[in-house]
C-alpha positions as CSV (number, residue, x, y, z in Angstrom):
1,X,-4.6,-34.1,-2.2
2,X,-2.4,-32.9,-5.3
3,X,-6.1,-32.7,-7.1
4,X,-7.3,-30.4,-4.2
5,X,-4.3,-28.7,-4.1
6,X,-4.8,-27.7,-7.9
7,X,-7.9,-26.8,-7.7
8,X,-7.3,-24.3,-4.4
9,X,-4.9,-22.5,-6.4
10,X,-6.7,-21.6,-9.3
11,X,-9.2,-20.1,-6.6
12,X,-5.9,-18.3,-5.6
13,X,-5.3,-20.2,-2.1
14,X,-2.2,-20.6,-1.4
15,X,-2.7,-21.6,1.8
16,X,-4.4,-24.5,1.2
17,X,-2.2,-24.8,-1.5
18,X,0.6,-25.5,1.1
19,X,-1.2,-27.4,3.7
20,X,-2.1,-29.8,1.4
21,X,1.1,-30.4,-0.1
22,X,3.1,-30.4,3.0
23,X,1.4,-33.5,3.8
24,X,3.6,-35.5,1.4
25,X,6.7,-34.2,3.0
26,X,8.7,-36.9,4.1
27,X,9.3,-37.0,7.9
28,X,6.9,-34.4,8.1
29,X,4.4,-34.1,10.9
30,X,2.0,-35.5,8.7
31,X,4.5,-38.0,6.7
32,X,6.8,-38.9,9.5
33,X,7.9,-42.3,7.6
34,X,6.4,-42.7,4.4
35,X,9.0,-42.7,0.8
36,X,9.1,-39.9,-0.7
37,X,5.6,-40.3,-3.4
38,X,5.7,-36.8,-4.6
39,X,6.3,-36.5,-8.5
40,X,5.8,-33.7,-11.4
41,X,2.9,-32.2,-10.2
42,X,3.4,-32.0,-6.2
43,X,6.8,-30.5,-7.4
44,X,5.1,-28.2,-10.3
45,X,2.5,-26.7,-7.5
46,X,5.3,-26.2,-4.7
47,X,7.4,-24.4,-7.3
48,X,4.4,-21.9,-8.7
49,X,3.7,-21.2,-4.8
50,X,7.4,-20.4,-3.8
51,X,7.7,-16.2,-3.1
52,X,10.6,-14.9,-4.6
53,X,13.4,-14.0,-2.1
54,X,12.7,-12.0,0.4
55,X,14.7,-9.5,2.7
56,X,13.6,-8.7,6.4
57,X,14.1,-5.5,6.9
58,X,14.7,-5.7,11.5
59,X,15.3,-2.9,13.2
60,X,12.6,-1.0,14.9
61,X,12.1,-1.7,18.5
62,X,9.2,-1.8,20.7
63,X,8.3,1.0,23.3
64,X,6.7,0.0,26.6
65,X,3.4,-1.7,25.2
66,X,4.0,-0.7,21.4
67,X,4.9,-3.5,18.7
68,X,8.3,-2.9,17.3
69,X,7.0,-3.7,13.9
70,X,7.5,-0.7,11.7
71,X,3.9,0.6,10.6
72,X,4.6,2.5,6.9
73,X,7.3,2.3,4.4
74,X,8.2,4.9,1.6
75,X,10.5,4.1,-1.4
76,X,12.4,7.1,-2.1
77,X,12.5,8.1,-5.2
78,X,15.7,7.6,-8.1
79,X,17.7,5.6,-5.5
80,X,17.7,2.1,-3.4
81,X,16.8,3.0,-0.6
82,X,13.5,2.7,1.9
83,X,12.3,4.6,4.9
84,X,10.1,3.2,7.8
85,X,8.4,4.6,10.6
86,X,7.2,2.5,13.6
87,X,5.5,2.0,16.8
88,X,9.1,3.1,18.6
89,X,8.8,6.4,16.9
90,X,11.9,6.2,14.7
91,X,12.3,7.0,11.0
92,X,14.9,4.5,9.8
93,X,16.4,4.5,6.2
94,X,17.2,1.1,4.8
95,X,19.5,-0.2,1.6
96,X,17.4,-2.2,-0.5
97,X,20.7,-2.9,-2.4
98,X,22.9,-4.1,0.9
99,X,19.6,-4.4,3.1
100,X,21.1,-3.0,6.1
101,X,20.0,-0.2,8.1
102,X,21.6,2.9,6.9
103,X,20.2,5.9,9.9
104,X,17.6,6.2,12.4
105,X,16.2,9.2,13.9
106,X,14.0,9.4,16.7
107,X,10.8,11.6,16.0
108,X,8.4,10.1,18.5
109,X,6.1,9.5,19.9
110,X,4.6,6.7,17.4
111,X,4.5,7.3,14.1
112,X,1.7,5.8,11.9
113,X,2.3,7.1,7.8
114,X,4.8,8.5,5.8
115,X,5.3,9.9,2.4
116,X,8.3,10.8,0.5
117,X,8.3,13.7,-2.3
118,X,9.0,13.3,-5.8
119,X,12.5,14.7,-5.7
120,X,13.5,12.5,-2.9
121,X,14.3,15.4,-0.1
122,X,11.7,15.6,2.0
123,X,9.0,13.2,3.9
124,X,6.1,13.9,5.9
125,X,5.1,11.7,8.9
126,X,2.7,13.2,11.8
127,X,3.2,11.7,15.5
128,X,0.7,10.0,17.1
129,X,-0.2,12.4,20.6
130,X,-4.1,11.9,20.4
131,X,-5.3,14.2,23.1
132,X,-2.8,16.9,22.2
133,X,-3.4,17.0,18.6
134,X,-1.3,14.7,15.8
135,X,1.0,17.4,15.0
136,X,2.8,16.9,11.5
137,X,5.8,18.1,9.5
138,X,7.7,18.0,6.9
139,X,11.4,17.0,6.9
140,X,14.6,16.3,5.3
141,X,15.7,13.0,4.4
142,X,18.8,12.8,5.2
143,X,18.8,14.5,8.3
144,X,15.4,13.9,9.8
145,X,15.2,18.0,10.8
146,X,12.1,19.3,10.7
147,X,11.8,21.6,7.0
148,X,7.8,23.0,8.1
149,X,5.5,22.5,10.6
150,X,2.2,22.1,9.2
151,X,-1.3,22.3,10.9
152,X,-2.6,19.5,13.2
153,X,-5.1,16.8,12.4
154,X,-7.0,16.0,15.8
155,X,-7.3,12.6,15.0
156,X,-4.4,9.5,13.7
157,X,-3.5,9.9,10.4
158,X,-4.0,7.1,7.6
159,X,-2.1,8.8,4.6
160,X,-0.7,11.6,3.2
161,X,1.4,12.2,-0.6
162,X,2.9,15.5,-2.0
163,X,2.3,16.7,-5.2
164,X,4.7,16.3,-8.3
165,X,5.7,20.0,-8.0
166,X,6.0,19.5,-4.2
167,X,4.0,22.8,-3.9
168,X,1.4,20.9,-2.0
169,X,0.8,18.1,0.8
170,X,-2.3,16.7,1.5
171,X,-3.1,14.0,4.8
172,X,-6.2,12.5,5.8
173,X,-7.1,11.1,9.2
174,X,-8.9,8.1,10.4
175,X,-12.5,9.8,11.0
176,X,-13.0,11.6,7.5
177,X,-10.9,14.7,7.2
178,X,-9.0,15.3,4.2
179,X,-6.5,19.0,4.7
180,X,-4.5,20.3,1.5
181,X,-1.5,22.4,2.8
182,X,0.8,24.2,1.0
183,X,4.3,23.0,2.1
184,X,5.4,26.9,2.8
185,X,3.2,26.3,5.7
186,X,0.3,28.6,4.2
187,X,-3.2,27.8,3.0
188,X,-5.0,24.7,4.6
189,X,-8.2,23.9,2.8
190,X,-10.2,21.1,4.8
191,X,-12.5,18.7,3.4
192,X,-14.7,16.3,4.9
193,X,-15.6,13.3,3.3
194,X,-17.3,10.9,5.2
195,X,-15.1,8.1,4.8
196,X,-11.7,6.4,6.5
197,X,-9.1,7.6,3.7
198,X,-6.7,5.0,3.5
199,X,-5.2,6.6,-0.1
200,X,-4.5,9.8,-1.2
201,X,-2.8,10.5,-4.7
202,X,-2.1,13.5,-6.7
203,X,-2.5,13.0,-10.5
204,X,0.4,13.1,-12.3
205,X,0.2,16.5,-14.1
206,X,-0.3,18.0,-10.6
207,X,-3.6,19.6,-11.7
208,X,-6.3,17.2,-9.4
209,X,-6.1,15.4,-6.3
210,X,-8.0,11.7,-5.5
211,X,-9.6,10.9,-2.8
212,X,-12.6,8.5,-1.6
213,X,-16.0,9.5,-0.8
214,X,-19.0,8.7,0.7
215,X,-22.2,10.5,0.0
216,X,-24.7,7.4,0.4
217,X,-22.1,5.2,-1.4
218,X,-18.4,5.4,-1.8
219,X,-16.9,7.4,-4.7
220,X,-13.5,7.6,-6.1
221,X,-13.6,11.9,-6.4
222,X,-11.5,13.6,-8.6
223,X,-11.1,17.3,-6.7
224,X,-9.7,20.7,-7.9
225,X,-6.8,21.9,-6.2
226,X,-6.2,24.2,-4.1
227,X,-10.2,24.3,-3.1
228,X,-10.6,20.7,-2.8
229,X,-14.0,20.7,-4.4
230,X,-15.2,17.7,-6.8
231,X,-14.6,17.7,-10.5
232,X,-16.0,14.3,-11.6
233,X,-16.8,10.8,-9.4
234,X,-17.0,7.2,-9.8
235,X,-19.2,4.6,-8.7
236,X,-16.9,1.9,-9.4
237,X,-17.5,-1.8,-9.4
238,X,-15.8,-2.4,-6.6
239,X,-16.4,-0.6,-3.5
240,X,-13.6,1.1,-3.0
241,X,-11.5,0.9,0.5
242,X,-8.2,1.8,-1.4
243,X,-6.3,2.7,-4.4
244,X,-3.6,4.3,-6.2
245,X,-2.4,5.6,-9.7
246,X,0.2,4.6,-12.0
247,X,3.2,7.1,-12.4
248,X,2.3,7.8,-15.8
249,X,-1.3,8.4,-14.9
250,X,-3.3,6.5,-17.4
251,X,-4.4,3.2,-14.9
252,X,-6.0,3.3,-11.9
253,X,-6.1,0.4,-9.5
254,X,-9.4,0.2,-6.8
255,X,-10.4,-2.2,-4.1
256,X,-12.4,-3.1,-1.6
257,X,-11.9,-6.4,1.1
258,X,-12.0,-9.1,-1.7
259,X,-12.7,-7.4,-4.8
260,X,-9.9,-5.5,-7.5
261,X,-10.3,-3.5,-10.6
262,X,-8.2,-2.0,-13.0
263,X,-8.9,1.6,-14.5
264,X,-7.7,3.6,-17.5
265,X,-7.7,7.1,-17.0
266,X,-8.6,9.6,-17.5
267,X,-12.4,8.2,-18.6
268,X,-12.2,5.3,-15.7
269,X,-12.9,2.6,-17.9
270,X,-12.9,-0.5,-16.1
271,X,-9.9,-2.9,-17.8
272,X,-10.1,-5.8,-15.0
273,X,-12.7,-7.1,-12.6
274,X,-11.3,-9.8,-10.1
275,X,-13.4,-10.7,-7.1
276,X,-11.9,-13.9,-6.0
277,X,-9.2,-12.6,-3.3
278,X,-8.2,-13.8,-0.2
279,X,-7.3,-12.1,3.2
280,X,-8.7,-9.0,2.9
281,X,-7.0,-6.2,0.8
282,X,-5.5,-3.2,2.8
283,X,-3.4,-1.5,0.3
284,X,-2.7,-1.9,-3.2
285,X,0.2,-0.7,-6.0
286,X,0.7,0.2,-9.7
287,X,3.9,0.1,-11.3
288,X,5.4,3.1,-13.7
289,X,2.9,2.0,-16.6
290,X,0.0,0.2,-15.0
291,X,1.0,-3.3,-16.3
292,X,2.1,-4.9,-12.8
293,X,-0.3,-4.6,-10.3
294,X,0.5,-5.3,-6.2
295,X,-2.1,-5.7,-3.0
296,X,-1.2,-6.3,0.0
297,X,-3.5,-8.5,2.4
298,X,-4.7,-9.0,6.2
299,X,-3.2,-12.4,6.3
300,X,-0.3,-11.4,5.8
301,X,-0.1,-12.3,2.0
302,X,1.5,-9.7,-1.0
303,X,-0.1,-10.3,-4.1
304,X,1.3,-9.6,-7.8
305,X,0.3,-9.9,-11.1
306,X,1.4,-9.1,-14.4
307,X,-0.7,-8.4,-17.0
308,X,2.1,-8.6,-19.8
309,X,1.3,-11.2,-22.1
310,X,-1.7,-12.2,-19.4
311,X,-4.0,-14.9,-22.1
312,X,-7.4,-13.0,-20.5
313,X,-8.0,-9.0,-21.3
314,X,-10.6,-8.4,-18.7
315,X,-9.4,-11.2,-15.9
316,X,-6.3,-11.4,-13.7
317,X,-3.7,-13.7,-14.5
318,X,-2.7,-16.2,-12.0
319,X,-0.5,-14.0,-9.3
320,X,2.6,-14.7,-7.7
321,X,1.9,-14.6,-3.8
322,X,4.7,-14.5,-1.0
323,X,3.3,-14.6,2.4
């Protein structure tokens, strides 16, 4: 078992990882009375799988048939502090420092995405009407009041970011449409693209906007603000579902269900092929310079790796997974 158990996590499964070795718990399920057997390598494994600590962030409540869970979180920017929208139709701020809830404001109805600008004052979250429209806005931070009203995507939204400058907002829905706004409320260029848009990202000088593709295959697009019209695309080696950009803009991180790349920009050179991950990747994360790299999984899994010091240049180290 401790064999097997090795051997699942260098395929990075931590799940089997666990089940075996919880077999060789004493009084257990599965060890009920057997002495405790378990020596330097049973203890070695349990160790490498432990997540770090963890904080549950509880608050948001559920709504007649509506999970309570909340559905998007924000960091905001130069401070400790999170925001969440849910299911209930709140916006709740959190203290990643105390973790307690700090506000809450009902915007309703539900709320599926949320972004937070680069200066920390405003956020942008769109309520989920459906029939009525998905009408969105953009507001302050602290007190949840509405700073512009924005024009309507007719379907959910998956995402939305503002630019560095803050001059701009950009959303995307579930069935393909991409809108640039300006965040006075004027000039609303639409794009369609063909493809759910589960990430939107400004570059980091402002100048270009990212977005995913499909035109036969998926592209990663580089496109020209404020017309939203392509300057350069990527086939990349994945096939990409998701991704997002560094803060200082030179990596780029791409993925699709299983497989993960890493990207230097601004030629897209591929760094980092991995295609070995489990659970089925629905978002991933850079840190400030590219060298920690984050997805988050289906199953319920976060993955993280850091590539400081990593003995392989073109191969993920072994990650640290909390579940």
């Amino acid at each position: 078992d401790v064999s097997g158990a090795f051997r699942a996590y260098a395929q990075r499964d931590i799940d089997a990882v666990d089940q075996l070795l919880a077999r060789h718990k004493p009084g257990g399920r599965d060890n009920p009375t057997q002495a405790d057997l378990r020596g330097f390598e049973w203890r070695l494994l349990d160790n490498l799988c432990k997540p770090p600590e963890m904080t549950i962030l509880d608050g948001h409540e559920p709504q007649g048939t509506n999970k309570p869970e909340p559905s998007k979180v924000a960091l905001i920017p130069n401070s400790d502090d999170c925001l969440t929208v849910g299911y209930d139709g709140y916006l709740r701020r959190w203290s990643l420092r105390d973790h307690e809830q700090k506000s809450a404001c009902h915007i309703g109805p539900i709320l599926d995405t949320i972004a937070v600008s680069n200066d920390g004052k405003w956020f942008v979250t769109s309520e989920r009407i459906e029939k009525h429209g998905n009408p969105i806005a953009i507001r302050d931070v602290k007190t949840g009041a509405i700073v512009q009203r924005l024009t309507s995507h007719d379907n959910t939204l998956e995402s939305a970011c503002f630019s560095p400058d803050r001059k701009y907002v950009a959303t995307a829905d579930r069935y393909n449409e991409v809108m640039l706004q300006r965040t006075d409320g004027t000039g609303v260029t639409r794009r369609k693209i063909g493809s759910r848009s589960e990430s939107l990202a400004f570059t980091p000088d402002g100048k270009y906007m990212m977005a995913i593709v499909r035109s036969g295959q998926q592209y990663l697009e580089k496109l020209s603000l404020p017309d939203l019209k392509t300057v350069d695309k990527w086939s990349c080696s994945v096939h990409p579902i998701v991704f997002a950009i560094s803060g200082d803009g030179r990596r780029l991180v791409a993925a699709d269900a299983n497989e993960i790349a890493l990207y230097s920009l601004p030629a897209m050179k591929q760094l980092i092929y991995e295609n070995r991950i489990r659970g089925r990747i629905r978002c991933v994360a850079l840190n400030q310079d590219g060298s920690r790299i984050y997805a988050g999984c289906d199953n319920g899994s976060l993955f993280a790796w850091d590539l400081r010091g990593a003995a392989s240049t073109d191969k993920l180290p072994p990650p640290i997974v909390m579940s």
